[in-house]
N, CA, C and O of each residue as an XYZ file, in Angstrom:
292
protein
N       0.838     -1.171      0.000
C       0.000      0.000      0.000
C       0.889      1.243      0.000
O       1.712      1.407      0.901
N       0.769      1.944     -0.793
C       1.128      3.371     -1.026
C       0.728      4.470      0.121
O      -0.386      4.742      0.569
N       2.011      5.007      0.443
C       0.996      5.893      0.840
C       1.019      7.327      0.622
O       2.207      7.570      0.410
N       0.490      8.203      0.569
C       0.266      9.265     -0.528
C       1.168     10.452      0.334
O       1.217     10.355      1.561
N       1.698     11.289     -0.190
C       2.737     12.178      0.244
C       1.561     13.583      0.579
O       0.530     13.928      0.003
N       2.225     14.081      1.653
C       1.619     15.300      2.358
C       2.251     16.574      1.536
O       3.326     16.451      0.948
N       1.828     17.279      1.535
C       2.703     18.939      1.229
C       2.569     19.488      2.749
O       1.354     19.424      2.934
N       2.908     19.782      3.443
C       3.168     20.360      4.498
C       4.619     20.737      5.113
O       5.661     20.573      4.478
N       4.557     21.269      6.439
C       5.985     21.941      6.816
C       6.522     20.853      7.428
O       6.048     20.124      8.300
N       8.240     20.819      6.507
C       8.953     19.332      7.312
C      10.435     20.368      7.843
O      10.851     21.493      7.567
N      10.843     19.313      8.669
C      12.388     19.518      9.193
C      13.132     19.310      7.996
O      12.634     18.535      7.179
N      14.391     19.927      7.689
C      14.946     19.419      6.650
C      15.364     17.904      6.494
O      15.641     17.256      5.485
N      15.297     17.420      8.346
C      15.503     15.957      8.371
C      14.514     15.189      8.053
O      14.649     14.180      7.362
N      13.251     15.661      8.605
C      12.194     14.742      8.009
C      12.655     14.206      6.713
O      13.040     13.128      6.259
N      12.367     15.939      6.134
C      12.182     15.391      4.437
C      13.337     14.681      3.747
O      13.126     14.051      2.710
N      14.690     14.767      4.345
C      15.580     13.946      3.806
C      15.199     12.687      3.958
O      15.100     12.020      2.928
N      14.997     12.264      4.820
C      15.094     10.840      5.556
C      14.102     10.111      4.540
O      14.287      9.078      3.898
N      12.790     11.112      4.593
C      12.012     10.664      2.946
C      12.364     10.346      2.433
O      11.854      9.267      2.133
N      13.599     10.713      1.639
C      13.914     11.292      0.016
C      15.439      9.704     -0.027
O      15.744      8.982     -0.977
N      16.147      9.738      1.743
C      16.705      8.617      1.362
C      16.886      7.911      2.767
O      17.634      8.135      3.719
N      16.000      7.062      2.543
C      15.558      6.196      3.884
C      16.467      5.438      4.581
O      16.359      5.253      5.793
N      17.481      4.919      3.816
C      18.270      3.692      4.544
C      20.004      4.986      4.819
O      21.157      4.559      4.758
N      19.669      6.316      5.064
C      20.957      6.889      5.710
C      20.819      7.558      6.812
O      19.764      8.113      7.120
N      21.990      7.575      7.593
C      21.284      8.309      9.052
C      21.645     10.114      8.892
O      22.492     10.734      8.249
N      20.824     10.419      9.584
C      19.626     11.425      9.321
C      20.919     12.980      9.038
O      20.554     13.990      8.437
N      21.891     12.870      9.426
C      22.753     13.967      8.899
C      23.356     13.590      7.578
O      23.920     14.411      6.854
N      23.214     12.277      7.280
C      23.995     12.599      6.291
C      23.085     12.620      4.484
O      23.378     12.829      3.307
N      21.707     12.198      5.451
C      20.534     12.309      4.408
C      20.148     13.668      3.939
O      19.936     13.925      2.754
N      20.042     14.779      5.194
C      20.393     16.167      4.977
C      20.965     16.774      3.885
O      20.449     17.428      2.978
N      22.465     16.368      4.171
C      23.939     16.695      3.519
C      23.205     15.816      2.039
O      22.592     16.548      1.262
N      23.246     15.009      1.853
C      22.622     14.700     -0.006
C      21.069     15.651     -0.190
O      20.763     16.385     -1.130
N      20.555     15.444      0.614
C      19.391     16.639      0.084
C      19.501     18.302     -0.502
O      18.848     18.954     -1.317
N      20.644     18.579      0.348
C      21.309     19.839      0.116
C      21.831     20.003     -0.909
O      21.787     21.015     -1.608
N      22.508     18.798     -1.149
C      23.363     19.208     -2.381
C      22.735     18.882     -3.484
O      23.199     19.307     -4.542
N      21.575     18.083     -3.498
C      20.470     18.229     -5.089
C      20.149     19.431     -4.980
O      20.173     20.017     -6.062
N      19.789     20.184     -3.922
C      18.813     21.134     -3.785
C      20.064     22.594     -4.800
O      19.959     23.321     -5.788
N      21.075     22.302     -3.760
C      21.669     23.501     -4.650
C      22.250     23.020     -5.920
O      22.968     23.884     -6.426
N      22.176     21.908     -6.612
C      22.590     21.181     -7.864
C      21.971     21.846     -8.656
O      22.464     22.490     -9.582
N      20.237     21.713     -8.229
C      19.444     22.567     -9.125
C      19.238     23.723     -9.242
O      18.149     23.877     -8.688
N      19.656     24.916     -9.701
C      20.356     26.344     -9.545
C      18.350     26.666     -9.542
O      17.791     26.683     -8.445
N      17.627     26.857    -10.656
C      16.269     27.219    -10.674
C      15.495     26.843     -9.038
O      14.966     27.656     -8.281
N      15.651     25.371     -8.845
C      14.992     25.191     -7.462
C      15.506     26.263     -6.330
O      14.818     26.980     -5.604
N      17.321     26.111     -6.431
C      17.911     26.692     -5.333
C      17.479     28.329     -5.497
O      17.463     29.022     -4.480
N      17.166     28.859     -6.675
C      16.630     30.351     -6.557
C      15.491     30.433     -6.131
O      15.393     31.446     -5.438
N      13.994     29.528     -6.230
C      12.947     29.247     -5.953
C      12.870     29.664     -4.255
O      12.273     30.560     -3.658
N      13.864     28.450     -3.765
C      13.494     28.178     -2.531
C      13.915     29.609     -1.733
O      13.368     30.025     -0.712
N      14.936     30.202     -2.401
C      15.770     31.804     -1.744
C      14.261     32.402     -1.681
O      13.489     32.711     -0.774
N      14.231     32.410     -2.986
C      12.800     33.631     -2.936
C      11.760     33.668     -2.174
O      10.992     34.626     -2.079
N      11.649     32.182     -1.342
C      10.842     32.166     -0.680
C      11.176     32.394      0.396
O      10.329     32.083      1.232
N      12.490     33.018      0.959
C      12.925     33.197      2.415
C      13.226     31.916      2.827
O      12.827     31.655      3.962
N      13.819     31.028      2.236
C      14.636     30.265      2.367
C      16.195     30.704      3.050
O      16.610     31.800      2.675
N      17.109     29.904      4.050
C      18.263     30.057      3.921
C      18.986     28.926      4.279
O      18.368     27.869      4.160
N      20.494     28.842      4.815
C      20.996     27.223      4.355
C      20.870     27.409      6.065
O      21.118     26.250      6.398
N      20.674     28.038      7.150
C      20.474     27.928      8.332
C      19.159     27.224      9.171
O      19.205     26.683     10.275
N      17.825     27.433      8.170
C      16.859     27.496      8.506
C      16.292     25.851      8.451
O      16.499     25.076      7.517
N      15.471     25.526      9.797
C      15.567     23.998     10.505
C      14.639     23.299      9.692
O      14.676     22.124      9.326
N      13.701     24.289      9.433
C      12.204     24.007      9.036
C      11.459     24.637      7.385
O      11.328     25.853      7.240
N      11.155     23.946      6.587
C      10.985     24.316      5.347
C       9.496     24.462      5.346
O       8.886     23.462      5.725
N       8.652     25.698      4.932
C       7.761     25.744      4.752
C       6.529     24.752      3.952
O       6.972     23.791      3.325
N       4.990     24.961      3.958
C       4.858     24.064      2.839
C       5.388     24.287      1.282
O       5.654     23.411      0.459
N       5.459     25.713      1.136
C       5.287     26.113     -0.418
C       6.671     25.831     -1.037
O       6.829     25.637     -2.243
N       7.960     25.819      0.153
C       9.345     25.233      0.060
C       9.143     23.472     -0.707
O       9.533     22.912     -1.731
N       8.380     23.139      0.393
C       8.334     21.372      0.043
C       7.911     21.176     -1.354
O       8.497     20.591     -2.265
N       6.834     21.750     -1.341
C       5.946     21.935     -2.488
C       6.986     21.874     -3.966
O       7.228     21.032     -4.831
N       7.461     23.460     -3.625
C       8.866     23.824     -4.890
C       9.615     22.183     -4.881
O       9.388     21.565     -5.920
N      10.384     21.504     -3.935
C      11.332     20.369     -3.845
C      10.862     19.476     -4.704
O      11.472     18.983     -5.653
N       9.191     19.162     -4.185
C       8.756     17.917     -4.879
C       8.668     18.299     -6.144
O       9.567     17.995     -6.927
N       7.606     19.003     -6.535
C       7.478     19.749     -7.671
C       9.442     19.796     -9.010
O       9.742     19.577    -10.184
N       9.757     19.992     -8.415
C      11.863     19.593     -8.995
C      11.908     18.356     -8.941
O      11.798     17.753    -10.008
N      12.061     17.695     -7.860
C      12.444     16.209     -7.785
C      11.560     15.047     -7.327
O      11.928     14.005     -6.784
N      10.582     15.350     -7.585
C       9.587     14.233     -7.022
C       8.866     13.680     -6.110
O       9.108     14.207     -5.024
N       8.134     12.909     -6.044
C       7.271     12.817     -4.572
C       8.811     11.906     -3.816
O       9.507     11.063     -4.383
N       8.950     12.403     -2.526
C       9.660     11.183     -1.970
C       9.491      9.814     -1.471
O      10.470      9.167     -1.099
């Protein structure tokens, strides 16, 4: 059973841990980051939204932009 992905506000760990399940949780981060700024359009997206590389917690419309780039996790 599937189960259907939320848009809502995640930790950047949550949503890594999503995106790659079998790594522990800093270093799932650290690869999320670096797609995120891989993709120069996403990585301007997410700025514009008051995004920064400090910030714990990603909005929904952040997640939204991620999946929307790279897919449901």
């Amino acid at each position: 059973m599937d189960k259907t992905f939320i848009i809502r506000a995640y930790t950047k760990k949550e949503l890594a841990l999503l995106y790659f399940p079998d790594s522990l949780p800093h270093t799932a981060v650290n690869h999320l980051m670096a797609w995120l700024r891989r993709c120069t359009p996403l990585w301007q997206q997410l700025q514009a939204t008051g995004y920064s590389p400090t910030c714990k917690t990603l909005s929904p419309r952040q997640v939204a932009a991620i999946v929307d780039a790279l897919g449901e996790p």
